[in-house]
C-alpha positions as CSV (number, residue, x, y, z in Angstrom):
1,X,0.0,0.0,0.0
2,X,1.0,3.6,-0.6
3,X,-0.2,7.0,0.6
4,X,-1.2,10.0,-1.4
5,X,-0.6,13.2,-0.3
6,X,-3.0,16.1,-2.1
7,X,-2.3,19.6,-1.1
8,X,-2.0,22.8,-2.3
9,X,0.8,25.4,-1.9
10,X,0.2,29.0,-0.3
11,X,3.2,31.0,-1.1
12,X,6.1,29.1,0.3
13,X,3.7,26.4,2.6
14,X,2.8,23.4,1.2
15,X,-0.8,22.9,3.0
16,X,-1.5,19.4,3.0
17,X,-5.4,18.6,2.9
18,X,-6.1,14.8,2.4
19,X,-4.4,11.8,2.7
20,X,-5.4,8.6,0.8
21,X,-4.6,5.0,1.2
22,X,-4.1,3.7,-2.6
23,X,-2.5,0.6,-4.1
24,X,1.2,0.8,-5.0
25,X,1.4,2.9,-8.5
26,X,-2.9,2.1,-8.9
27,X,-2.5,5.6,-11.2
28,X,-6.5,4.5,-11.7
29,X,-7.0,5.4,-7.9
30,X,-5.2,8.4,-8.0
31,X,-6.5,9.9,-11.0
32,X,-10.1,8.7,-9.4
33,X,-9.1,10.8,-6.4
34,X,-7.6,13.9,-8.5
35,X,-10.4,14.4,-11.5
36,X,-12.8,16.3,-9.8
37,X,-10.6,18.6,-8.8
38,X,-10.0,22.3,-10.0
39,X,-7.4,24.8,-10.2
40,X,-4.1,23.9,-9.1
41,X,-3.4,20.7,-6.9
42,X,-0.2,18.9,-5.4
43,X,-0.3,15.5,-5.2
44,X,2.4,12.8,-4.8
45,X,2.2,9.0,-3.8
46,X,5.0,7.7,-0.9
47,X,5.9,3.6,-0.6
48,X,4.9,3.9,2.9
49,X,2.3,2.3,5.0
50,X,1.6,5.4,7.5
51,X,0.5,9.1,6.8
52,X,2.8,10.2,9.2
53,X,5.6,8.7,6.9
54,X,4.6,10.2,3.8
55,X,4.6,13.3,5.6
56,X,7.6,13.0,6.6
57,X,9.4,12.0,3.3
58,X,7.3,15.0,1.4
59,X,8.8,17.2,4.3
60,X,12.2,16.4,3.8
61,X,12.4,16.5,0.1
62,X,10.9,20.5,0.2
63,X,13.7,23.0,-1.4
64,X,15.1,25.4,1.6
65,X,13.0,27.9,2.8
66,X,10.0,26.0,2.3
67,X,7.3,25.0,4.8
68,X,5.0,22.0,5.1
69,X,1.8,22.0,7.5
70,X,0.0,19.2,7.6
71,X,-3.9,20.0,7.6
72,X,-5.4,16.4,7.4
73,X,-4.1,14.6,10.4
74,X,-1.9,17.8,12.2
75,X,1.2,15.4,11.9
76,X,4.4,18.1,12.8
77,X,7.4,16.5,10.6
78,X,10.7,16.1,12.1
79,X,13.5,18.9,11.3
């Protein structure tokens, strides 16, 4: 199993919004999950089994200066 991540970004914060349990790489899950959407959406799907993890890994692979807040499950990533 894998997690998706859907957020949006405001300014440098990447707000965090939902978090989905999909199959690994089930791109018909995902794009189930991301087609009624509008406007501009992040997304990204992490190998892991636990929000918290995918949180995590999208945390520590933001550029410098950036800023992740996690609005779905109020997970605070490790520095």
């Amino acid at each position: 199993m894998s997690v998706l991540l859907i957020g949006r970004w405001d300014a440098e914060t990447l707000e965090i919004e939902e978090s989905h349990t999909v199959g690994d790489g089930d791109q018909e899950a995902i794009d189930a999950l991301l087609s009624e959407r509008s406007g501009s959406w992040w997304a990204c799907e992490y190998l892991v089994d636990r929000h918290s993890d995918a949180v995590q890994r999208a945390h520590e692979e933001l550029a410098s200066g950036q800023l992740l807040v996690d609005e779905a499950e109020g997970f605070e990533p490790a520095p």
